[in-house]
Every structure is written in C-alpha cells, then in structure tokens.
N, C-alpha and C positions, 0 to 999 in steps of 0.2 A: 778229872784231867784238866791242867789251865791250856787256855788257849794259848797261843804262839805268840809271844811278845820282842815285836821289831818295832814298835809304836815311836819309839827315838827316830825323830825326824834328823836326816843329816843337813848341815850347814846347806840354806840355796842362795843362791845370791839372785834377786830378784830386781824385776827393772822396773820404778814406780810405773804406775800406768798402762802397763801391758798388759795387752785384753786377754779375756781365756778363750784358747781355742775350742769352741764348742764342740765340736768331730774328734778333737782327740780325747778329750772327756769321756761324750759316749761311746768311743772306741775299749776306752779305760774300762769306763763298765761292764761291755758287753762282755771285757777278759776276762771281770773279776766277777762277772756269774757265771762265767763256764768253769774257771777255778772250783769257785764253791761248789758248783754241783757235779764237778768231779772228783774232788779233793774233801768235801768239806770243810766243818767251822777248823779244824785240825793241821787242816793244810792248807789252808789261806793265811798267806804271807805276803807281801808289799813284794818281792822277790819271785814267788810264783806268778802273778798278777804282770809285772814288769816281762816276766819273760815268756806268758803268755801273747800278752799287748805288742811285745816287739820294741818295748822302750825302757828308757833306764828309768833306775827308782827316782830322781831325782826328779822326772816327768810328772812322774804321780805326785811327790812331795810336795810341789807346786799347788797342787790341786788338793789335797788331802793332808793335812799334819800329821794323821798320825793311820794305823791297821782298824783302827777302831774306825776311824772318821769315814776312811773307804767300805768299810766292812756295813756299817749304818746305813749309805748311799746303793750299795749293792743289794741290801735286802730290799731297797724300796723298789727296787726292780722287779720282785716278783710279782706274778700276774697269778693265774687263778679266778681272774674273775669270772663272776656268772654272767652266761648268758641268759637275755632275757626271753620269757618264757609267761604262756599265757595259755593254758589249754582249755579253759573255762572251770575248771574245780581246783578244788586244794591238793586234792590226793593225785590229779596229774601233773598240776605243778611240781608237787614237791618229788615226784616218783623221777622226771624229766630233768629238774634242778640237778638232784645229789647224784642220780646217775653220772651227769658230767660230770661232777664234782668228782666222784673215785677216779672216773677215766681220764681225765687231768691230773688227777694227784701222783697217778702212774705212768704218763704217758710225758707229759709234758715237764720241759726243764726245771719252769717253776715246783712242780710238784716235786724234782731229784732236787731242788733247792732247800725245801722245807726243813726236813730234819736238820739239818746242818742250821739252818736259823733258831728253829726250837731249842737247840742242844746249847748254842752259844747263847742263847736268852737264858738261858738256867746259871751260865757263870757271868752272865753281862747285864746289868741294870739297864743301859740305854741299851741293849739290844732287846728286851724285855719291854720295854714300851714300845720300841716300834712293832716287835712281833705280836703286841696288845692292839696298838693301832692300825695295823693291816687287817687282823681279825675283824675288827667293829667296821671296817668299811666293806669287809666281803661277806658284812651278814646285812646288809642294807638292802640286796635284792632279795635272800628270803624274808626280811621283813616284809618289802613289798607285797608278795604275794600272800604272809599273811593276814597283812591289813585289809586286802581286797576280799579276801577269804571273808573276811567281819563284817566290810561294806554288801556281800550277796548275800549274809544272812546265813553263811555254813556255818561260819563260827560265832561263839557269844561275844558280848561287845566287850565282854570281862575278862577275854582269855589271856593268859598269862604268854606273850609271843614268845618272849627269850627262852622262855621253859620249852616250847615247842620250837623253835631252833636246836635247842641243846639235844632233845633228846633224837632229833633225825638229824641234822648236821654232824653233831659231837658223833653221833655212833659213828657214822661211815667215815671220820677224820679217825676214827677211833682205832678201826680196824684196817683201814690203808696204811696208816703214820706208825701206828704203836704194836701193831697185830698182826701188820703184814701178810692181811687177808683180800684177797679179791675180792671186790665187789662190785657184784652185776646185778644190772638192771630186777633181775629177778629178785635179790637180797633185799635191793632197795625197799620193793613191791612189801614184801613181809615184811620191813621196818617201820613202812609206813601205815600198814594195815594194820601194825599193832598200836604204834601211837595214837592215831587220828582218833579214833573210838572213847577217850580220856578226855577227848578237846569237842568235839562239832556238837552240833546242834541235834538232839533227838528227832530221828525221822529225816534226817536230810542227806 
C-alpha cells in the first residue's frame, strides 16, 4: 500500500528574514506524533496534522516542504530510550533493560509510534535511514552494559556484542512489534537465561 502523497507544497509567500517561531514548531510536532500514533504512516497527512495543530497547511508549509519532510522530523521524535541501569551483573542488567523495553514498546506513545515508522521505512528510503539511525543510538546503552560486562571479567574480551544485542534485544522487539506478544519480566528472565550460557565466561 503507497503512503498518502500531498507532498505538493502550495504557493507561500514568505517574508525574507522572518525568524521561525520555535513553539509553533514544536507545537507542529507534538500534532504530528499524536497523528501518527493514532492514525498511522496511512493517515498522516499535512491535513490531519494541520487540523490536529489547530493551523492551516500553509503554517506547516513554511516549516516543512513537503509530508515527507514533516514525516522525517516527526519520527525523530520518538523516545524509547533506555534507562540507565547498573545491577552489578549482565544477566540483571540485561533482565532490567528489556523488561522496560516491552513495557515502553506497549505502554508508551513512542512505542504506538513505532509500527507506523517501520511500515513507512519499507516504502521510504529516507525514512529507512532514519528508522536505521534511531536503532543504532537506542542500542548504545546495551552496548554499555555489555562492554562492562567484558571489563568484570563475565564475558570474553572476544564476544561478538551486536550478536548478543540481536539475539535479547531483537527477540522482545520481536514479539512486541511483530507477534503481538506480551512480554513480562518473567519472559525476559527465560530469554536471557537461554542466551547468556553461549556468551560468559565458564564458571562465572
């Protein structure tokens, strides 16, 4: 299915020099992620957006050329991030991380936002990098805690991290996003007590 194409900018007539109002902006955006994650990538429209905001297209035009341009700016909005977290081992780290992680993916806007990004990344090239680039900065905290993991000696200094992001991260995105399974604390527990045993360090 193609996304909604209103990307035709209509005529603005602009006044050199005029500053942008910063609050109407983020007023802009905050419309156009409540769109999205009510509507999704389907019903995001310059039109919906405008008539969430309480302004005319022409508002937005200003700011944004084109559905695409706003639609880019709106994804960077979402959050998900991890909180930081420090239990003293890997396996409560990582049990503490992804737990939040489903319970944001379900609970929180960002997380009704996602699908709608993923879905319009599969028909949008730049929306495909940005939804690349948001991934690589929201796997920067379990890096962290894997690296630390390596510095006490749980794990070898050789371990393959991204492979151990993928297979505890990737599952519980896996079956929140795509599988539409609940995942509790308890799940995690098992997902991680199956990985970990592949990675650490014998005896530790």
């Amino acid at each position: 299915m193609s996304a909604p194409t209103d990307d035709a900018a209509p005529p603005v007539e602009r006044r050199p020099g005029r500053p942008r109002d910063a609050t109407a902006d983020a007023a802009i955006l905050d419309a156009a992620v409540g769109v999205l994650a009510e509507q999704g990538s389907a019903g995001f429209t310059v039109d919906a957006v405008a008539a969430w905001a309480g302004c005319g297209k022409a508002t937005i035009y200003r700011r944004w050329p084109s559905r695409s341009a706003l639609l880019l700016d709106t994804a960077h909005q979402m959050g998900l991030d991890h909180t930081p977290v420090d239990t003293g081992s890997l396996r409560g780290d990582l049990v503490s991380l992804l737990t939040e992680l489903a319970r944001k993916m379900r609970e929180t806007e960002a997380g009704r936002i996602l699908p709608s990004v993923v879905a319009e990344a599969a028909l949008n090239p730049e929306m495909r990098e940005v939804l690349s680039a948001w991934i690589h900065d929201r796997r920067l905290r379990p890096r962290e805690i894997v690296v630390r993991a390596i510095e006490r000696g749980e794990l070898p200094a050789d371990t393959d991290v991204d492979l151990l992001i993928d297979l505890t991260g990737g599952t519980v995105i896996y079956r929140e996003l795509i599988g539409g399974e609940r995942t509790d604390k308890a799940d995690v527990e098992r997902l991680v007590d199956a990985v970990l045993p592949g990675f650490v360090v014998p005896g530790r």
